[in-house]
N, C-alpha and C positions, 0 to 999 in steps of 0.2 A: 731404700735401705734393704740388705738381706733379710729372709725370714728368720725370725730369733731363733736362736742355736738349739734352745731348748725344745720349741717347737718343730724345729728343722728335725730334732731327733726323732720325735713322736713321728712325724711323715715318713722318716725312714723306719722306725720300728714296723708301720701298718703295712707297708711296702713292701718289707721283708715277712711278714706273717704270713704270706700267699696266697690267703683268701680271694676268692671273687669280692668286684665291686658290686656295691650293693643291689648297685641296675643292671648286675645281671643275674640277681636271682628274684626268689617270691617277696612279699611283703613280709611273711611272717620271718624268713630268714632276716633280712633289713631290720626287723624290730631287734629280733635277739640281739645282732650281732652290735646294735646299737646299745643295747642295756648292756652287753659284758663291757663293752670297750669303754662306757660312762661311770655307771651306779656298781657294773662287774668286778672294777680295777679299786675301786677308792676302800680306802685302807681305813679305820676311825680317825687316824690319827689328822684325816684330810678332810674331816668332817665340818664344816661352819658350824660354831657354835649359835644358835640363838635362842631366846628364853622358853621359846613352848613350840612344841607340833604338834598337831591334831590332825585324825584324817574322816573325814567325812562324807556328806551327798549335797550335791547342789541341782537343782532342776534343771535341764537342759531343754533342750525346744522338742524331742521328744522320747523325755526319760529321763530318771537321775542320773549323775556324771558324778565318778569317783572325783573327790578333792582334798585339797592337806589346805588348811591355814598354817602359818607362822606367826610368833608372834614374836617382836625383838624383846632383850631386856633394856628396855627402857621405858620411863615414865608416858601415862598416857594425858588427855586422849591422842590419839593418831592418826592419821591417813588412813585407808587403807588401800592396798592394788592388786586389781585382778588380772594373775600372769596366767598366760597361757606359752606352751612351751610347744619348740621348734621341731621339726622333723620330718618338714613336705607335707604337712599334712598325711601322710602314712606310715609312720613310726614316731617313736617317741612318747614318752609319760612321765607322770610324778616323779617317777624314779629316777629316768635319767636325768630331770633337769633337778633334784633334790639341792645338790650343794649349789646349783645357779642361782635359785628363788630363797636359798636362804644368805647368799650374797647380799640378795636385793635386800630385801628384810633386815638384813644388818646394817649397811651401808647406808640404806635410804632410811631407816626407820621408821619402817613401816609395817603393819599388818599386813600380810601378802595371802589371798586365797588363790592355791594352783588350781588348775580345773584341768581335767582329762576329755576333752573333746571326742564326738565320734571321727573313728580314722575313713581314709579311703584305702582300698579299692570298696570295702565293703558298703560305705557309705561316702557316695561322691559327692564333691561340690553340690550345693552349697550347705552341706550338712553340719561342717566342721565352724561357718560363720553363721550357722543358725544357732549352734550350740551357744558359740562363742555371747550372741548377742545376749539369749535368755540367761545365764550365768552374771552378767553383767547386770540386766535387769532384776535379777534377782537380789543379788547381790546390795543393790541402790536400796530395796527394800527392807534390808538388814541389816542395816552399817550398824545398828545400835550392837547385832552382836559383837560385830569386830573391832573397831575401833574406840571404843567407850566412849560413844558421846559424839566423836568428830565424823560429821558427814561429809567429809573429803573423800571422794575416791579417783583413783587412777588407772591406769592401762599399763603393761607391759609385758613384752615378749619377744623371743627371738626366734629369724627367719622364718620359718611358717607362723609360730606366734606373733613376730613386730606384724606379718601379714594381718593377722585373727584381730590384734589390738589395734592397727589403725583402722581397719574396720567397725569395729566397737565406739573406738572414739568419734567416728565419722557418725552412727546411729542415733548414741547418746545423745549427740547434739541437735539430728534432728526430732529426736523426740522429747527434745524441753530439757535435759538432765546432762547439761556440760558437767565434763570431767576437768580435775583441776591438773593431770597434767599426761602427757604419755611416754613413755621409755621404748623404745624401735631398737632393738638391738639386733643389727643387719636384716634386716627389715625387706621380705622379696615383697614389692610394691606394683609390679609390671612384669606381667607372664611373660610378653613378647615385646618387651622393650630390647633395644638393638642399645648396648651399651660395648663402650672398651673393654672395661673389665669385666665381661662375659669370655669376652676373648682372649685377653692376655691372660685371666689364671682360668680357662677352660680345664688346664687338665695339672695335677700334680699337689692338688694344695686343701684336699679332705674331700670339700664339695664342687663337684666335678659337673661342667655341665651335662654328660651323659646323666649321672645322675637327677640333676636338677628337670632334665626330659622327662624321667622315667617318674619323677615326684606327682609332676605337671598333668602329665597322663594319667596317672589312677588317678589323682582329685579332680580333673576338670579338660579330661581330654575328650567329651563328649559333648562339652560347651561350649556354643558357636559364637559367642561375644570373649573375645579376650580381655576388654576393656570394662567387661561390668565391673562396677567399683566393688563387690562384694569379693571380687578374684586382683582387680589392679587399682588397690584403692589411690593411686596417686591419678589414676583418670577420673575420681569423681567431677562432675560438673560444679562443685562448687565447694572448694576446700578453706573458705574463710571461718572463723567464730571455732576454729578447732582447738582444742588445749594448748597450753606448751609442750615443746617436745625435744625429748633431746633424743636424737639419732646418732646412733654408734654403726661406725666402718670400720674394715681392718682393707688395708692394702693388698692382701694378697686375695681378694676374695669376689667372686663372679657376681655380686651381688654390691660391691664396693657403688659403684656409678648411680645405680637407679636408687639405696640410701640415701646419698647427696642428692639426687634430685628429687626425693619426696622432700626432701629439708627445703632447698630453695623452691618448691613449687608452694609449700607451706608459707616460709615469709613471702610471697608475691602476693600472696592473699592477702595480706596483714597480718598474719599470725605468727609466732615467735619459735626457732625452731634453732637447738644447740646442737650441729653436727660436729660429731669430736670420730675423727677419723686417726685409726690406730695404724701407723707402720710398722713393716715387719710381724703386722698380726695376720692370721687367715680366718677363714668364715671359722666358728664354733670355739675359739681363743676363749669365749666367757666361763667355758668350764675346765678351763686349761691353768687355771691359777695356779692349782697342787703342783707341776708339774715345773710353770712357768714364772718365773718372779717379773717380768715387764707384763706376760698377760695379768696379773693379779694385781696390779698395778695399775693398769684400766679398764680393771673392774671394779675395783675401787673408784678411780677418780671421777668413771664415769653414776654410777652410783650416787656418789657426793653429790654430782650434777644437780639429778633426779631428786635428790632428795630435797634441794635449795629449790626445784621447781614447786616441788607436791606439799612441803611445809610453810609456802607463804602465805 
């Protein structure tokens, strides 16, 4: 199907704005331009409601890491899930993905702690899954704060996060402390995986693979294993005994193929993996709700998913 009208528009708005692509300028410019066109543009009125934010510090693997908890309004105890949020691993924070983790938080009902990972170029692989990992660990250690009582936790995040989160959920498990479920929202899984949809939305549809190069490079273009699972975690040597998972695609997105295929390399294992692939949507649609009534729509359903996953 066409990409939705609504979103169609937003690609043409960026398009006409005339700005350089993000991969051809610095990191710091990529950050900005990323916070005006997310957290820059949202209006209150496009605010997700949910019962409490807090921002706080959570230990990282070397140093504190800015974070926000959420809390929904709803009865406890709860789940809770530690999102980390998308952007290559070189842009992106709390702020941009604000109204995305309080999607989650509403929809799933759940306590949700964001965490601000270290970025690259400044600090490259594997910095951003080292953070990633001690947050998590930590995290397990204080469910008493956040959930009241229910020692459920979860994983989620998108594109560079579903990256950080199935890594996480891959650790947890070897370290004794399975997660009860993980959320992959376009989920880059395979630096050099040779997929279709690398090539059919290469260029025209937000995330570009010039960009996706230019991501690849400052986090881990000095890394001569493209397959270590801590970079492609669908090449781990042994992906059974992992949570459930529900992995989200959108059709027009470079990243479509190698989501489906962490899904079905997940059930070959044994393990249980809900791939809900969206038409008509591109990579980053999850924060596209305000704008778009079909993206908001499965952010919702997929959410609901997640949520039947993480509350059984």
């Amino acid at each position: 199907m066409p990409v939705d009208p609504h979103i169609a528009a937003l690609l043409t708005m960026l398009e006409e704005s005339g700005g350089p692509p993000i991969h051809e300028g610095a990191p710091e410019a990529g950050r900005a331009f990323y916070l005006a066109v997310t957290h820059g543009v949202r209006t209150p009125e496009q605010v997700v409601p949910v019962g409490s934010v807090e921002d706080r510090t959570v230990p990282g693997a070397e140093g504190d890491l800015r974070a926000r908890v959420y809390r929904p309004d709803a009865a406890g105890p709860l789940p809770t899930v530690l999102f980390l949020h998308g952007g290559g691993w070189v842009i992106g924070d709390l702020d941009t993905h604000d109204n995305m983790v309080r999607n989650v938080c509403r929809h799933a009902e759940a306590v949700v702690v964001a965490v601000d990972y270290r970025l690259a170029p400044e600090h490259p692989f594997p910095a951003a899954a080292e953070d990633a990992v001690a947050a998590a660990r930590w995290v397990v250690q204080h469910l008493d704060e956040f959930g009241g009582g229910d020692h459920r936790l979860a994983v989620a995040g998108d594109s560079a996060g579903g990256n950080l989160a199935a890594v996480v959920a891959q650790v947890m498990r070897d370290d004794g402390t399975p997660l009860v479920g993980q959320f992959l929202i376009y989920p880059a899984v395979d630096a050099e995986g040779d997929y279709p949809s690398r090539v059919e939305n290469a260029k025209g549809y937000f995330l570009e693979k010039d960009t996706m190069d230019w991501f690849y490079g400052h986090y881990a273009g000095a890394w001569e294993d493209a397959k270590d699972a801590r970079l492609s975690p669908l090449h781990h040597a042994d992906l059974s005994g992992l949570p459930p998972a529900v992995v989200v695609t959108a059709e027009y997105d470079p990243l479509r193929d190698e989501g489906q295929a962490y899904g079905t390399a997940l059930e070959a294992a044994g393990g249980t993996a809900h791939v809900l692939r969206y038409d008509g949507m591109i990579h980053g649609f999850f924060d596209m709700g305000g704008a778009s009534p079909a993206a908001q729509a499965a952010i919702e359903e997929s959410c609901t998913r997640f949520r039947e996953v993480i509350h059984r």
